[in-house]
C-alpha positions in Angstrom: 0.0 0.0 0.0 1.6 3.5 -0.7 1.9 5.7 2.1 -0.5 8.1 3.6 -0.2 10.8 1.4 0.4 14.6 3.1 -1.2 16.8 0.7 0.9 20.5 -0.1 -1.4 23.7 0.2 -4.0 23.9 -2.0 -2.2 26.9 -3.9 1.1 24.9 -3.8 -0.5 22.3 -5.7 -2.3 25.0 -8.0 1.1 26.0 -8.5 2.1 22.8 -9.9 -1.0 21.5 -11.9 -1.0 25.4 -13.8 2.0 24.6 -15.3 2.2 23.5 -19.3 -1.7 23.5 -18.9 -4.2 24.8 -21.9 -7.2 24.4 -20.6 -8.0 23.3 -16.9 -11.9 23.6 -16.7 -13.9 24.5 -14.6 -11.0 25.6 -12.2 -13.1 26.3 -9.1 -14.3 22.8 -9.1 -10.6 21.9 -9.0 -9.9 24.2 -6.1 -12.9 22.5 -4.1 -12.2 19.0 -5.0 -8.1 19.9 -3.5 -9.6 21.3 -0.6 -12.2 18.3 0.0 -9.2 15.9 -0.5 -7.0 17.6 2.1 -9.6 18.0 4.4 -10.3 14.4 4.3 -6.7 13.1 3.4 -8.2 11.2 0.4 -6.5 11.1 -3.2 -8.1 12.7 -6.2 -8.3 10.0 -8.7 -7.1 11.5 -11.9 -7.3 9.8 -14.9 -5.6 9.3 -18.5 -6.2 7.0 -21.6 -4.1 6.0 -24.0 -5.7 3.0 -26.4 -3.0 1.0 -27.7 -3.0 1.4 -31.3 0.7 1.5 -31.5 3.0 -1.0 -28.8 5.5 2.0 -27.9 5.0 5.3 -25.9 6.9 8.3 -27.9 8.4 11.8 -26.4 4.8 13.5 -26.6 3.1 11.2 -24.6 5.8 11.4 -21.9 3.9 15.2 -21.7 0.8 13.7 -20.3 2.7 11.0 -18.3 4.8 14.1 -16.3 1.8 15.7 -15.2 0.5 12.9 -13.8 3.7 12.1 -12.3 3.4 15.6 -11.0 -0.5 14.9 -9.5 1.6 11.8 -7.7 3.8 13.5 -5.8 0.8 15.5 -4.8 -0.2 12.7 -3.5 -3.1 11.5 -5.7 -3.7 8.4 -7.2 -3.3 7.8 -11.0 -6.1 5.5 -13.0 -4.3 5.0 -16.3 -6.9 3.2 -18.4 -5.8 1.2 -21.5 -8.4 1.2 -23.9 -7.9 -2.1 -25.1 -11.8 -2.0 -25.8 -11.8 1.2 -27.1 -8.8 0.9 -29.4 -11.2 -1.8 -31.7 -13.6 1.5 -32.5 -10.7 4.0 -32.8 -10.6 7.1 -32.2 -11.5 10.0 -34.6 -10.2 12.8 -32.8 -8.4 15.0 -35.6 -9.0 12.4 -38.1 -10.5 13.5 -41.8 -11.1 10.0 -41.8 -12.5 6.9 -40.8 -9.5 5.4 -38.5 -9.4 1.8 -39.6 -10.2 -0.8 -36.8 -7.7 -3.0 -35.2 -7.9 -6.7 -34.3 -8.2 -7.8 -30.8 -5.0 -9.9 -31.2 -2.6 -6.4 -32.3 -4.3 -4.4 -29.5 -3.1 -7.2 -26.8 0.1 -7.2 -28.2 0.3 -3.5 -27.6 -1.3 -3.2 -24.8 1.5 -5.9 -23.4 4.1 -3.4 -23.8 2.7 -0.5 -22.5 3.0 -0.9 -18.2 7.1 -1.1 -18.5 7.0 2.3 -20.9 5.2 3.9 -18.0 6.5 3.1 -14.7 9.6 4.9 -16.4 8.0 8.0 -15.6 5.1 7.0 -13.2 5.1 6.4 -10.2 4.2 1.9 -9.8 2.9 2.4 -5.9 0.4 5.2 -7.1 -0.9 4.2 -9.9 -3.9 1.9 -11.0 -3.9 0.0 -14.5 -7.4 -0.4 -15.6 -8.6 -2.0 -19.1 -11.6 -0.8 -20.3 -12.4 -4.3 -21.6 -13.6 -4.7 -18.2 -16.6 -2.4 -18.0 -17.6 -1.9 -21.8 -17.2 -5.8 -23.0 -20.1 -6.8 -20.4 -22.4 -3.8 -21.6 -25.5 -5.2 -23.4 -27.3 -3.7 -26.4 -29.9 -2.4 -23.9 -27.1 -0.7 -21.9 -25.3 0.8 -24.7 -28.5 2.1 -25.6 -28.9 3.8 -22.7 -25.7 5.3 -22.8 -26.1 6.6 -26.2 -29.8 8.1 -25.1 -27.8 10.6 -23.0 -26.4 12.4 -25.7 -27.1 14.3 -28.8 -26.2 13.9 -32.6 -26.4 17.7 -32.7 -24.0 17.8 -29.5 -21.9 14.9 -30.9 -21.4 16.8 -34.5 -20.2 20.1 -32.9 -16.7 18.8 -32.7 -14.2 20.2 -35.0 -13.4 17.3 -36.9 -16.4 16.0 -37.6 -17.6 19.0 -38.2 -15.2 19.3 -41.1 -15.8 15.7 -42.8 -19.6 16.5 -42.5 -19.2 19.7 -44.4 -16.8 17.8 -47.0 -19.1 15.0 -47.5 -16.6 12.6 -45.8 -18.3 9.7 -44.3 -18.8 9.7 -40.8 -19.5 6.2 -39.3 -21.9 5.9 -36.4 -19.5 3.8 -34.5 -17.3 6.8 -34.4 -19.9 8.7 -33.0 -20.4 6.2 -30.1 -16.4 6.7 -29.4 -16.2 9.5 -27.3 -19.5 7.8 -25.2 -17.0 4.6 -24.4 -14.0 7.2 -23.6 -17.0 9.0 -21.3 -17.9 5.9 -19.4 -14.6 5.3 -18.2 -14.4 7.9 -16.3 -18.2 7.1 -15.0 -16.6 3.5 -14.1 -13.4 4.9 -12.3 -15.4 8.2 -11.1 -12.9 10.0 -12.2 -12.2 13.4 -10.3 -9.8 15.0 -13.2 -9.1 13.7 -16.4 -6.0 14.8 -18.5 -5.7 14.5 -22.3 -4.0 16.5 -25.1 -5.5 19.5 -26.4 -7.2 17.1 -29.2 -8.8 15.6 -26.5 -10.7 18.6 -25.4 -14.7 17.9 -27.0 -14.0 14.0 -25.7 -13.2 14.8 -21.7 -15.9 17.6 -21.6 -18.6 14.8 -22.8 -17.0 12.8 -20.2 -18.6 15.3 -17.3 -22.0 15.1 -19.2 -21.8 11.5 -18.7 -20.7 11.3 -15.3 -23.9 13.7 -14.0 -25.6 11.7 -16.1 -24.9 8.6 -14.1 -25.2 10.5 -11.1 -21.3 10.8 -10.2 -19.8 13.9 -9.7 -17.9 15.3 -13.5 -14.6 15.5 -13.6 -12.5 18.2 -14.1 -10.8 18.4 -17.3 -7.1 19.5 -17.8 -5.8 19.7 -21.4 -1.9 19.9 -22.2 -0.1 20.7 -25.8 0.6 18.7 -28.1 4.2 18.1 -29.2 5.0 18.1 -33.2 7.0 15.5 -34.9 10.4 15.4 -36.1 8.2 17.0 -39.3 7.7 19.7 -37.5 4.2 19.7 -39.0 2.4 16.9 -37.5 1.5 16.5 -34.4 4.1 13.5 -32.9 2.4 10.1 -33.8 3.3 6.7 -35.7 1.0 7.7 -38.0 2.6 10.4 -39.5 6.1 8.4 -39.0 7.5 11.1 -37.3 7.9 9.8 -33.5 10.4 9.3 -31.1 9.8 6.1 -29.1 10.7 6.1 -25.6 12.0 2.1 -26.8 14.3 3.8 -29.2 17.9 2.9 -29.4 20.0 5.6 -28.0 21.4 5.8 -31.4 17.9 6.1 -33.1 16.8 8.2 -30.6 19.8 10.9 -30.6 19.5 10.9 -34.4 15.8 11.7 -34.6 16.4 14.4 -32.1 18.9 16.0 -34.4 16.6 15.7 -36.9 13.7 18.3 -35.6 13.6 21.4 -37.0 15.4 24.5 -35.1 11.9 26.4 -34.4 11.1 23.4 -32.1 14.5 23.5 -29.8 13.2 25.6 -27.0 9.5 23.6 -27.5 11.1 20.0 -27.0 13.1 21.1 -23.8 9.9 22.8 -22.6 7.6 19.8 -23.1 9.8 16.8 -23.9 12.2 17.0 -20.6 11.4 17.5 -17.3 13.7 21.3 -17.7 12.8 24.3 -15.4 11.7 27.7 -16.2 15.4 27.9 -16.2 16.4 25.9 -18.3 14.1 26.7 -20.7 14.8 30.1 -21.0 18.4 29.4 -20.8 17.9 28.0 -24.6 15.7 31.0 -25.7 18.0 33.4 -24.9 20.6 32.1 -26.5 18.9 31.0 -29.7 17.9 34.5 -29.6 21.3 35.6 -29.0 22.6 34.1 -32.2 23.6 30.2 -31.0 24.1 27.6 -33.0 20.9 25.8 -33.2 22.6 22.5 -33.7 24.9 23.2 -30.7 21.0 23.2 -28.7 20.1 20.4 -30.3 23.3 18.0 -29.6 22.2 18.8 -26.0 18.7 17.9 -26.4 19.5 14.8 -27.8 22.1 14.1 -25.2 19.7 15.0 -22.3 16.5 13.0 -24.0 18.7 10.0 -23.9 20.5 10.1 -21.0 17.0 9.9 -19.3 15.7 7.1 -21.0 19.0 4.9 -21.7 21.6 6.8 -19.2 24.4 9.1 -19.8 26.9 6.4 -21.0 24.5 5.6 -23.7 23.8 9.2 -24.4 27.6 9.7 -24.6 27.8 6.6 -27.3 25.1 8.0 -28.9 26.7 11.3 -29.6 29.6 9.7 -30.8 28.0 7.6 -33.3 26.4 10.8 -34.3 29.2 12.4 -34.8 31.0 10.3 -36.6 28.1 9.3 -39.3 26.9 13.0 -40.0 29.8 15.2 -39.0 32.8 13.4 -40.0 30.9 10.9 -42.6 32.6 7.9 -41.5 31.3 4.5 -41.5 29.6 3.0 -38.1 32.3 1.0 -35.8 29.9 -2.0 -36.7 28.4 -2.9 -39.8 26.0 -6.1 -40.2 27.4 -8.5 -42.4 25.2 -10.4 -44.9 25.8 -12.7 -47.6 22.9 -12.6 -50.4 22.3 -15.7 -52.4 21.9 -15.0 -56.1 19.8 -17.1 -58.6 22.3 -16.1 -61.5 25.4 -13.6 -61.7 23.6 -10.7 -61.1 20.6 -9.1 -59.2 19.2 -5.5 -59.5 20.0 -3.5 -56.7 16.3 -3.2 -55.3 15.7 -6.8 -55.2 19.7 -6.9 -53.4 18.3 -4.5 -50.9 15.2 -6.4 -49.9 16.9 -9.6 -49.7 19.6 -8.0 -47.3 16.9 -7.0 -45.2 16.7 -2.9 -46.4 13.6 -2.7 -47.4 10.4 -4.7 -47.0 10.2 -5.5 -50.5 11.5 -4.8 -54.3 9.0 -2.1 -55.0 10.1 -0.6 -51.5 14.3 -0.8 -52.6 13.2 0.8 -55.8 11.4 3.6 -54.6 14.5 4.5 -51.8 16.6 4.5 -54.7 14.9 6.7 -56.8 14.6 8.9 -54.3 18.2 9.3 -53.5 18.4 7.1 -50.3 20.7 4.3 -50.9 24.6 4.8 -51.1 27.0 1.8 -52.5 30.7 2.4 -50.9 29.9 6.2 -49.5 28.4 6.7 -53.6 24.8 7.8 -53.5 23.0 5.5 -56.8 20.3 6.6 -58.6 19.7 4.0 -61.1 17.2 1.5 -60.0 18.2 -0.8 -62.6 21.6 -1.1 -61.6 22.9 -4.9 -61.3 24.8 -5.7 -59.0 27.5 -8.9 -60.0 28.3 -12.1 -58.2 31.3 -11.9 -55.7 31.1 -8.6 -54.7 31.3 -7.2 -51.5 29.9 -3.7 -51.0 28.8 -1.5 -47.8 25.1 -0.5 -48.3 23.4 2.8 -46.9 19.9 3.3 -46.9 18.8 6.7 -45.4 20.6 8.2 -42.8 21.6 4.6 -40.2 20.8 1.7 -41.9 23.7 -0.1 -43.4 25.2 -3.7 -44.1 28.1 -5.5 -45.5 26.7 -6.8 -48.3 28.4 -9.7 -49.6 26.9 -11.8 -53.0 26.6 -15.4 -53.7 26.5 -16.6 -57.3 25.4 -20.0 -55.4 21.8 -20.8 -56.6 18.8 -20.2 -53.3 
């Protein structure tokens, strides 16, 4: 059991929760729930979803995941629901379409993975791990009825999004609509005292305190954060848009996709992506306003965003390898070493790559080299059709840190 928590001044904790927020709705509530749950030395419950339509956590959930870990040391308890039920609708927010549904055996398999990502930032003695499974799978026909009686289309279609697609003529389907009701009763299940989400999530938590009064339990309070962009510096950060850091990155990976992020996003990512103080944070401003080297900010955003998640010695390694791929151009200290068997004496270089394990198929090797991305010997090739003979033994880039020894085989496969 964790200890009996000693709860700061309400305006300490005010303090706290302000910080990064967007919105934080309706505060007053907030302020009486804190002073209820001194009063009475119980723990707010404070809630956050994540559906696992991914396995791995990236650098903007780790935004949500801090604040709770802030709500923690509070001394409230965290319900982190997986929405292992949800996750087989999908969720619509900011989509200008349908999201495709995902099998009950890849949302297991995500949702496997996700308790280790966590505890890295949470807190394991304060926090509960809920599936949603276990409320929504039971519900009848009858009962989802019921839930869905308790809301309106015209309510339902003021969101943003689908707002849009219904002005566009983009179909809507009606199990999207029931999505945000699901997300609702969650919070009606765990009765939920504050619920945190990005600012996406804003239209989906405030139909969660409909809900709860509703069902007769007291609404939450809602408390939205920003969301982080991508490496893209367009999108916001999600495997969708391919543009994600994974918290299960190799330190390598990860320091290179931090050096990757454009420089208007330097002084965001330390805000949001580390756990920096006002401090710190304006350290960087000033001196990218000053005139600094933006990569020189950058090396030490990728050094800090690894050392947290893999240590310093690994950070260290990290900047190394950096350095010595994209500074100095040389080869990595270890290359793979693959021997591809050819039916013949030659093979043309897309089919080489997929068979070394480069690309996911010919097509795939084709399309990287016409667009530049593969490198023979340190020489960038822009022939798809090039063949490559039996017998020869060539180092193979493809983008920025893939490579392999490539060594072929005139033996028949």
């Amino acid at each position: 059991m964790p200890p009996k928590p000693a709860f700061p001044p309400v305006a300490e904790q005010m303090k706290v929760i302000r910080r990064h927020a967007v919105d934080l709705l309706p505060e007053e509530e907030l302020l009486a729930k804190l002073e209820r749950s001194r009063a009475t030395s119980t723990p707010l419950i404070v809630k956050l979803g994540f559906d696992p339509t991914r396995p791995d956590l990236h650098i903007g959930h780790t935004i949500t995941l801090r604040k709770l870990r802030d709500f923690q040391r509070l001394g409230h308890t965290v319900a982190f629901v997986v929405g292992d039920f949800t996750a087989l609708i999908g969720d619509p927010s900011g989509r200008s379409a349908t999201r495709p549904p995902l099998s009950r055996e890849e949302v297991d398999a995500n949702a496997r993975t996700f308790a280790d990502q966590v505890f890295r930032i949470l807190d394991q003695e304060r926090t509960v791990i809920r599936y949603n499974s276990e409320w929504l799978s039971p519900m009848g026909f009858e009962e989802v009825l019921r839930l869905a009686s308790r809301y309106t289309v015209a309510r339902m279609l003021e969101r943003d999004d689908f707002q849009a697609r219904y002005a566009s003529g983009s179909p809507i389907s009606i199990h999207e609509l029931l999505y945000p009701l699901a997300q609702a009763y969650d919070s009606v299940a765990l009765a939920a005292d504050i619920e945190l989400g990005g600012t996406d999530q804003r239209f989906n938590l405030l139909v969660a305190r409909d809900i709860q009064r509703e069902y007769g339990v007291e609404p939450q309070v809602i408390l939205t954060l920003p969301l982080l962009e991508g490496t893209d510096g367009r999108h916001k950060m999600s495997k969708s848009y391919d543009n994600w850091i994974a918290l299960t990155d190799p330190p390598e990976e990860m320091y290179g996709k931090t050096m990757s992020i454009p420089d208007e996003l330097i002084a965001k990512y330390w805000r949001l992506g580390l756990d920096s103080t006002e401090a710190d944070v304006a350290a960087v401003a000033n001196g990218l306003d000053a005139g600094d080297n933006p990569r020189d900010w950058k090396r030490r955003l990728a050094h800090a965003l690894v050392a947290e998640y893999h240590g310093e010695d690994a950070a260290s390694a990290a900047a190394a390898h950096f350095e010595r791929l994209f500074v100095r151009h040389d080869l990595p200290e270890e290359i793979p070493e693959v021997t591809v068997s050819l039916d013949g004496d030659v093979a043309p270089l897309p089919w080489v790559l997929r068979a070394a394990g480069l690309a996911s198929s010919t097509s795939e090797g084709r399309r990287l080299v016409e667009q530049g991305g593969v490198s023979l010997d340190g020489e960038r090739v822009a022939d798809p059709g090039l063949l490559l003979e039996s017998g020869r033994t060539a180092v193979i880039q493809v983008g920025k840190r893939r490579f392999a020894r490539v060594t072929l085989s005139g033996e028949p496969t």
